[in-house]
C-alpha positions in Angstrom: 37.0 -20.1 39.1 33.6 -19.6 41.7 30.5 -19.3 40.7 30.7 -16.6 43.4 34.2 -15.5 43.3 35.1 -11.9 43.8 35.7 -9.5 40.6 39.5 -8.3 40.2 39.8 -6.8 36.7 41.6 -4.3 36.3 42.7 -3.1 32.4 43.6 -0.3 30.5 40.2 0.3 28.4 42.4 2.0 25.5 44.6 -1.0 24.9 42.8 -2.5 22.2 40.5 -0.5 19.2 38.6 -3.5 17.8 37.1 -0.8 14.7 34.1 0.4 17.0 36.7 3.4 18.1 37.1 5.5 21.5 34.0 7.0 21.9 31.8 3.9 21.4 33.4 2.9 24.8 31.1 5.1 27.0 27.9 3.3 26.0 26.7 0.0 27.2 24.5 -0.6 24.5 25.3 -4.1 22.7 27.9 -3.7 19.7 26.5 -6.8 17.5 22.4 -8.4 17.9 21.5 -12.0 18.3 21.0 -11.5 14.9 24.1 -10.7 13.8 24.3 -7.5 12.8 26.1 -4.3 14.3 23.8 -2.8 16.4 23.9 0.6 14.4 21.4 2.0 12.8 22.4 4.9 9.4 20.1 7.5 9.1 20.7 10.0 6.4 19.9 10.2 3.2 23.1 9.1 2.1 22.9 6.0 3.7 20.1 4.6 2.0 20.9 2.1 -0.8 18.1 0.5 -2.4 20.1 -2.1 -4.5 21.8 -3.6 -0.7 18.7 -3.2 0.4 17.1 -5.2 -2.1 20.3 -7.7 -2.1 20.2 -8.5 1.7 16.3 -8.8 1.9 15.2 -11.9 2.9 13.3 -14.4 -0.1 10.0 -14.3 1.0 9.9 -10.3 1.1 11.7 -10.4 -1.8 9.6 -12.0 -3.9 6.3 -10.9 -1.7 7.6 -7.1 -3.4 8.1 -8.0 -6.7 4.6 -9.5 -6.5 3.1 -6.2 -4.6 5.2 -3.9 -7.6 4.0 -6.3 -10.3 0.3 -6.0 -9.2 0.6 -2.2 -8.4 2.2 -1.0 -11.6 -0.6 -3.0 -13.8 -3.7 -1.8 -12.1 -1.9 1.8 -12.4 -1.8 1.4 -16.0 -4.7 -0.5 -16.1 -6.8 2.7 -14.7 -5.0 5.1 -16.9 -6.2 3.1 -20.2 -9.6 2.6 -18.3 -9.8 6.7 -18.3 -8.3 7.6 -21.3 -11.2 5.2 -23.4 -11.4 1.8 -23.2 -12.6 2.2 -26.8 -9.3 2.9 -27.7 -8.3 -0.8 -27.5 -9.6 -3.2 -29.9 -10.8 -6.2 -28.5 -12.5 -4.9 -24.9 -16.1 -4.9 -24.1 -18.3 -2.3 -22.7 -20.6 -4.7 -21.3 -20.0 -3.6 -17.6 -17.6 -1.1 -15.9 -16.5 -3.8 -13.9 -15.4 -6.0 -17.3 -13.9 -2.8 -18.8 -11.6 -2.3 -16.3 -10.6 -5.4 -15.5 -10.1 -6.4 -19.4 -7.8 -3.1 -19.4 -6.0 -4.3 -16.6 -5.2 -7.4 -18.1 -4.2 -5.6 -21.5 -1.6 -3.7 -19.2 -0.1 -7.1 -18.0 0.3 -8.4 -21.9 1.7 -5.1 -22.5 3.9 -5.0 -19.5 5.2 -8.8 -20.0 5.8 -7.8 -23.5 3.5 -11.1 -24.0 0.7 -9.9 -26.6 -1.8 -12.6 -27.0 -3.2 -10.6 -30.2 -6.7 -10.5 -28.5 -6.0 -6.7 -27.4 -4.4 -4.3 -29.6 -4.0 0.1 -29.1 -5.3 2.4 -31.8 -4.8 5.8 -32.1 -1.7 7.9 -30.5 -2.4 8.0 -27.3 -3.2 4.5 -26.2 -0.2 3.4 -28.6 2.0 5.7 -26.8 1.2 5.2 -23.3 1.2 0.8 -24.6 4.8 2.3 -25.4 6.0 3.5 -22.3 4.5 0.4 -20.4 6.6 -1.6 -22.3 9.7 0.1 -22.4 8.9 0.3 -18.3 8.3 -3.8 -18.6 11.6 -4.3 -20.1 13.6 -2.2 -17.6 11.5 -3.9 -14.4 12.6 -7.0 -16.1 16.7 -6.0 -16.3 16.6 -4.1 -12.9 14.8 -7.9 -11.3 17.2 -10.7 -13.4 20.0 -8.7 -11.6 19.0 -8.6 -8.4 17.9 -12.4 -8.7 21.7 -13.3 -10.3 23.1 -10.7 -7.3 20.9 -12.7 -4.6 21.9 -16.0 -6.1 25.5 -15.4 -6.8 26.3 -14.0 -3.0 28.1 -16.3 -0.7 26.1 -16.4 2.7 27.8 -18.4 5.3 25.0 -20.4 7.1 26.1 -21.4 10.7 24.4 -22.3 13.2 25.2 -21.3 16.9 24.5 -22.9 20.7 21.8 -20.6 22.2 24.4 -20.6 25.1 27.4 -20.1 26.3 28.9 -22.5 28.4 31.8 -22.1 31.4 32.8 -25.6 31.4 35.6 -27.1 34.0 38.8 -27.5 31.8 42.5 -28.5 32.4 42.2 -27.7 36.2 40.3 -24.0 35.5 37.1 -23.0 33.3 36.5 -22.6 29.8 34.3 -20.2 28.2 32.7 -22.1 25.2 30.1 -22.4 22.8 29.5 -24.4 19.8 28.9 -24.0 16.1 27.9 -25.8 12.8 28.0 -25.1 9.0 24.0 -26.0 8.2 24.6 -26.2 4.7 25.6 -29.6 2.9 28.5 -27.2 0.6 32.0 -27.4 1.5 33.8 -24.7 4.2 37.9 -24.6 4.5 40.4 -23.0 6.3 38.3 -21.5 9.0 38.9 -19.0 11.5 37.3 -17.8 14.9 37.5 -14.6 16.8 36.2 -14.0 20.4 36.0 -10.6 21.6 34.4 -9.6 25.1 33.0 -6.1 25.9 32.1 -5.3 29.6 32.3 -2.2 31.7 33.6 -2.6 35.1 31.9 -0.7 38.0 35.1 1.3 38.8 34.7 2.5 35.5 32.1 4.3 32.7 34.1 3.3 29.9 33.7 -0.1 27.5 36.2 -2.4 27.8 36.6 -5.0 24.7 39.3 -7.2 24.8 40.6 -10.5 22.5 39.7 -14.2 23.6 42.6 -15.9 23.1 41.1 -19.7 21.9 42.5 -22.8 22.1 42.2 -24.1 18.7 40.9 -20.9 16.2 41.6 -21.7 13.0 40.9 -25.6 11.4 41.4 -26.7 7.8 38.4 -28.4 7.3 34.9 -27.5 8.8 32.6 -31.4 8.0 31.4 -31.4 11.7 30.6 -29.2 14.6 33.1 -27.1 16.2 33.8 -25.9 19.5 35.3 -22.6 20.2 36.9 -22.9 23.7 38.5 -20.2 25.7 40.2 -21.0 28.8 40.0 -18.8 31.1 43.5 -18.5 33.4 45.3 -15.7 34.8 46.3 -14.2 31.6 42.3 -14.1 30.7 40.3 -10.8 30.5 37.8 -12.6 32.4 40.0 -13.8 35.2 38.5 -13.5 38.8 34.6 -12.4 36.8 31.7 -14.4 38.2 28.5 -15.1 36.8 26.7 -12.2 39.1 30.1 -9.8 38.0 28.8 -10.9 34.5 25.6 -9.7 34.5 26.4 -6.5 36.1 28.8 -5.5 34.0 27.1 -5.9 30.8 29.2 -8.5 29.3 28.9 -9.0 25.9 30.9 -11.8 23.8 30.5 -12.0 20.3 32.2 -14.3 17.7 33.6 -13.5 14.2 34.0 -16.4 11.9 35.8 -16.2 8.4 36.0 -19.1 6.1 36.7 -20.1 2.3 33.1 -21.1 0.3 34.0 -23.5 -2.3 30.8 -23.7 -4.1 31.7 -20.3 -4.7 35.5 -19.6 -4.7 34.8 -16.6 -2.3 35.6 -16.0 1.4 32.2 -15.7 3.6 32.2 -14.8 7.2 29.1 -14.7 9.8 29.0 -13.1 13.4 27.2 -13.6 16.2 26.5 -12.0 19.8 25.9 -13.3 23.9 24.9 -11.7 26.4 25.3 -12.4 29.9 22.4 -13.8 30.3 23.1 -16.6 28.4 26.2 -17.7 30.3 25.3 -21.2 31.7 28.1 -21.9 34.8 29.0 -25.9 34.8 28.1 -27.3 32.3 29.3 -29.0 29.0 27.9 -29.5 25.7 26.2 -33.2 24.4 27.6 -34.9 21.5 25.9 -34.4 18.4 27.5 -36.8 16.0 27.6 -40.6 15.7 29.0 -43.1 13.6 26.5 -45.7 11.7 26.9 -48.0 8.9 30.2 -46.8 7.9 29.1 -43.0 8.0 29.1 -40.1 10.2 25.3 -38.5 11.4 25.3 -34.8 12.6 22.4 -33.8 14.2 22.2 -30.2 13.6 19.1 -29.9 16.1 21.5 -30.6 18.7 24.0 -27.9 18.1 23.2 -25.8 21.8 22.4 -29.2 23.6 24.5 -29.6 27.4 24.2 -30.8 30.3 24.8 -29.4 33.9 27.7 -31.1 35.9 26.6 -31.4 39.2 
């Protein structure tokens, strides 16, 4: 394969439905992000779901909105004892507006927490019953939040980490189209399994070709190291006869599907990822990002997209 080789591909752009369907063909948007994710966005009301919403969040917003809704919900109930008469909580001083309303906001977190120090206690109906509902409301904010903690906790995420590149690497007498991954977590991953697919759209054509990578190894039993998915590209490959300029022009796109068995959690996780063109690097081949000391075996993970151009 040249770097400046001419393009002959010529395929049947129905052959293969790879679940993105017919009429996702005529676009040339990207089909998964560098992220990840499907490149789709749901808009409807229908398609909003708090609770996966709330699962799939990252930590720190997470926790960042719990903090936000904890805050929120006491100052609202905080106000509503400050105007219904702070006199109607035994223990809170009138010595300043400023002390009254911050004493009733700290009633509504005992209340809230269901903590009750004793200091601060409702009299009368109305401050008993709104004390009441904030507790009630406590212990349901409480439920709703251990579940979505467990649900956050207890979900498998697959962790792997991807070269930044893909490579087209001299192999067996042609190229090979590779990149390289890594599980960045110390738990144990089994019988993995890769799939390459490649969307492009030829210039003789407005529709959106994806075809199958065929690799040469795609499933191994163990995963303790880095791996490197390799396809070779020959006459029988979709991307027989493309060039790095072909590449680029027609849009390609290959992303990678990994599946694999979680042992920590006796489920089956997966991850995905997506290149562009422009990440195509022609000659060159990865570095080696292991090494054997003192009886054991060092992966450098900060190493995974390391190579080096073969002049």
């Amino acid at each position: 394969m040249a770097e400046t080789a001419k393009s002959s591909v010529q395929l049947d752009p129905n052959k293969e439905d790879f679940g993105f369907g017919k009429s996702y063909s005529q676009t040339k948007n990207r089909m998964i992000t560098d992220q990840g994710q499907f490149n789709i966005e749901r808009i409807g009301v229908s398609a909003k779901s708090w609770f996966h919403e709330l699962i799939e969040m990252r930590w720190s917003f997470f926790l960042s909105l719990i903090l936000a809704y904890y805050v929120a919900i006491n100052l609202i109930f905080g106000f509503i004892y400050f105007v219904a008469g702070s006199w109607r909580i035994v223990g809170i001083t009138n010595e300043t507006v400023w002390k009254e309303f911050y004493q009733c906001f700290f009633f509504s977190v005992q209340t809230f927490t269901t903590v009750g120090y004793g200091g601060m206690h409702p009299i009368g109906l109305l401050a008993s019953g709104i004390a009441g509902f904030e507790a009630l409301a406590g212990l349901l904010t409480l439920a709703i939040i251990t579940s979505l903690v467990y649900a956050k906790f207890s979900k498998p995420r697959a962790k792997i980490l991807y070269s930044d590149h893909l490579l087209l690497a001299p192999f067996k007498g042609s190229y090979g189209l590779q990149m390289r991954i890594a599980n960045a977590l110390s738990n144990t991953l089994i019988d993995m399994e890769a799939n390459m697919i490649v969307g492009f759209t030829p210039e003789d054509t407005n529709s959106r070709i994806l075809r199958n990578l065929s690799l040469e190894i795609s499933k191994i039993a163990l995963f303790p190291l880095n791996w490197t998915l390799n396809h070779i590209i020959d006459d029988k490959s979709p991307l027989h006869g493309l060039d790095l300029a072909n590449m680029e022009k027609y849009d390609l796109e290959v992303m990678i599907l990994l599946r694999g068995f979680d042992e920590s959690y006796n489920q089956n996780v997966h991850s995905m990822q997506s290149y562009s063109a422009e990440r195509v690097v022609f000659n060159a081949k990865f570095k080696p990002m292991f090494e054997f000391k003192e009886g054991r075996t060092q992966l450098y993970l900060h190493k995974i997209g390391e190579y080096e151009s073969l002049n």
